[in-house]
C-alpha positions as CSV (number, residue, x, y, z in Angstrom):
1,X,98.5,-105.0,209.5
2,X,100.4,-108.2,210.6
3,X,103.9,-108.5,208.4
4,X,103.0,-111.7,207.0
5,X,99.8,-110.7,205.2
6,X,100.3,-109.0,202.1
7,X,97.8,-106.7,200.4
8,X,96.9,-108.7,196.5
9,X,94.2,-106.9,195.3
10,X,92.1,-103.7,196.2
11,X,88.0,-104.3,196.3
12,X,85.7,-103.2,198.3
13,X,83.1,-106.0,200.1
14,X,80.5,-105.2,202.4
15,X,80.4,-106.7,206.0
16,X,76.7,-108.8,205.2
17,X,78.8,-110.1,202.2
18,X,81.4,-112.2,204.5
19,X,81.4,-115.4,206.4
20,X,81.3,-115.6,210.4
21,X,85.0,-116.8,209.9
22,X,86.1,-114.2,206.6
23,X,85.2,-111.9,209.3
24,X,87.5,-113.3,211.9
25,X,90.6,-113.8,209.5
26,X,89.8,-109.8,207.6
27,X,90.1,-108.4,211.0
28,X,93.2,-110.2,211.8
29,X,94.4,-108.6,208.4
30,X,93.2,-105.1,209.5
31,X,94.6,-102.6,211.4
32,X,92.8,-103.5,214.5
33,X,95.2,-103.0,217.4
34,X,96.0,-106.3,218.9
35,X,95.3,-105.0,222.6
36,X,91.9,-103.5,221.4
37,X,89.1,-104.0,224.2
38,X,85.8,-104.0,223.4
39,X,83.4,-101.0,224.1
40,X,79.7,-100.8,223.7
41,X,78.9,-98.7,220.6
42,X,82.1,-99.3,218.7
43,X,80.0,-101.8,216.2
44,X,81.3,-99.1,213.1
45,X,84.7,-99.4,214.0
46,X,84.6,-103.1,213.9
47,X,82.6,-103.1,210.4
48,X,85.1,-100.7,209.2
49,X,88.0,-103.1,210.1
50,X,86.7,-106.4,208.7
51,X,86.2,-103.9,205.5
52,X,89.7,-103.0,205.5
53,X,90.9,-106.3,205.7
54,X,88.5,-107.7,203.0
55,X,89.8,-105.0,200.9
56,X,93.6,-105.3,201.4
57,X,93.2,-109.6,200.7
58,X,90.8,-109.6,197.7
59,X,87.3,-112.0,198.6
60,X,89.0,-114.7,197.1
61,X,91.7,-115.0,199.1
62,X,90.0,-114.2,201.8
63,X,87.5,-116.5,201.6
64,X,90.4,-119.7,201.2
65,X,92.3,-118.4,204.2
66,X,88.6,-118.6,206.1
67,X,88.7,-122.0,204.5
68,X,91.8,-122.5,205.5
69,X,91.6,-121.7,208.9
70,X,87.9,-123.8,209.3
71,X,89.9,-127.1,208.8
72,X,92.6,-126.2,210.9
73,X,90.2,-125.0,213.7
74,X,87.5,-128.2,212.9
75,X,90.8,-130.7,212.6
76,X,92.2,-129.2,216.1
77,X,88.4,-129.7,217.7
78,X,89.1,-133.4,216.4
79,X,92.2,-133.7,217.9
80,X,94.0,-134.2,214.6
81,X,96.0,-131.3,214.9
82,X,97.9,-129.6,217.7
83,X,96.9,-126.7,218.9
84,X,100.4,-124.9,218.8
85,X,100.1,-125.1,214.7
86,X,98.2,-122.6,212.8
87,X,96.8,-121.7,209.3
88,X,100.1,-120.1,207.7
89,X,100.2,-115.8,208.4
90,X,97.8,-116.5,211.9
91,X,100.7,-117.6,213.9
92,X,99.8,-114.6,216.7
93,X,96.9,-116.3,219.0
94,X,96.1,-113.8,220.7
95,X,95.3,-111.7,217.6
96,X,93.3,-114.3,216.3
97,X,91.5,-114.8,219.2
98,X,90.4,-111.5,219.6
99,X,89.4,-111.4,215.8
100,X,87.3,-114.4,216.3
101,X,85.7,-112.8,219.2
102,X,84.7,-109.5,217.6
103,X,84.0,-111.3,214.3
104,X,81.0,-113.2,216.5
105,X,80.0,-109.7,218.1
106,X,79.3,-108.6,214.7
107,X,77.5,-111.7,213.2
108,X,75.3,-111.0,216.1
109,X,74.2,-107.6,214.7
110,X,75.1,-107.8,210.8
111,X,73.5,-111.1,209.0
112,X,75.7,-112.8,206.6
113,X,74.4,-113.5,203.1
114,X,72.9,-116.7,201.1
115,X,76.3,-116.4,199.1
116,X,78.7,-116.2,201.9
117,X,76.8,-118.8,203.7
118,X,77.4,-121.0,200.5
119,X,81.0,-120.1,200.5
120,X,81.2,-121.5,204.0
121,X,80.1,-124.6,202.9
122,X,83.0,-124.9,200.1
123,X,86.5,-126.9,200.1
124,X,89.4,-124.9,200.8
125,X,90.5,-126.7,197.8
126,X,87.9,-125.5,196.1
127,X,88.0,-122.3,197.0
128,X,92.2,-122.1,196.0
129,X,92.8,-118.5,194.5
130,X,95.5,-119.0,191.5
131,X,98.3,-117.4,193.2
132,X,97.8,-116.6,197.3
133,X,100.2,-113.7,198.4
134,X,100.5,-114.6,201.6
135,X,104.1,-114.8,202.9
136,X,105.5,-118.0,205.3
């Protein structure tokens, strides 16, 4: 798991349960090896990651760093913000590139939920946890 993300809270959430982008940011919070190349059949292994990393953040501060990172991605898109910056903790591109990616693989095989489809839709400032362990 990257140094900067800390584990808060220990819960276990199911793949369906997340977002396209809680996906994304729980694998960058996993164990997945950085270099990781993708290989037919290893679908389980990426489901087991996201879980990991869903589990070691807590769902709600997953979902605001997802939040987080959705206006930082739509705001670069917009040309607001540089590319260089990124959403405090996700500072290693590649890593979050390759998250991304794989998070997409999986949406195309796992559906995500009514509720994590509502989350999406959210504020990050709505969606602030009370206190965010996530280290600068």
């Amino acid at each position: 798991m990257p140094t900067l993300l800390q584990a808060v809270q220990s819960s276990h959430v199911q793949v369906h349960d997340l977002s396209n982008m809680e996906r994304a940011v729980a694998l960058y919070a996993s164990d997945m090896p950085t270099s990781y190349r993708y290989r037919k059949g290893d679908q389980e292994k990426h489901c087991d990651w996201i879980t990991q990393g869903a589990t070691r953040l807590g769902l709600e501060n997953l979902a605001y760093l997802a939040a987080m990172h959705r206006v930082h991605r739509l705001n670069w898109l917009n040309g607001i913000t540089p590319e260089e910056r990124s959403v405090a903790g996700f500072a290693d591109e590649s890593r979050r590139d390759r998250a991304g990616r794989l998070a997409a693989l999986v949406t195309g095989h796992v559906p995500v939920s009514d509720q994590a489809l509502w989350r999406q839709g959210q504020s990050a400032e709505s969606l602030r946890p009370a206190s965010l362990e996530v280290a600068a």
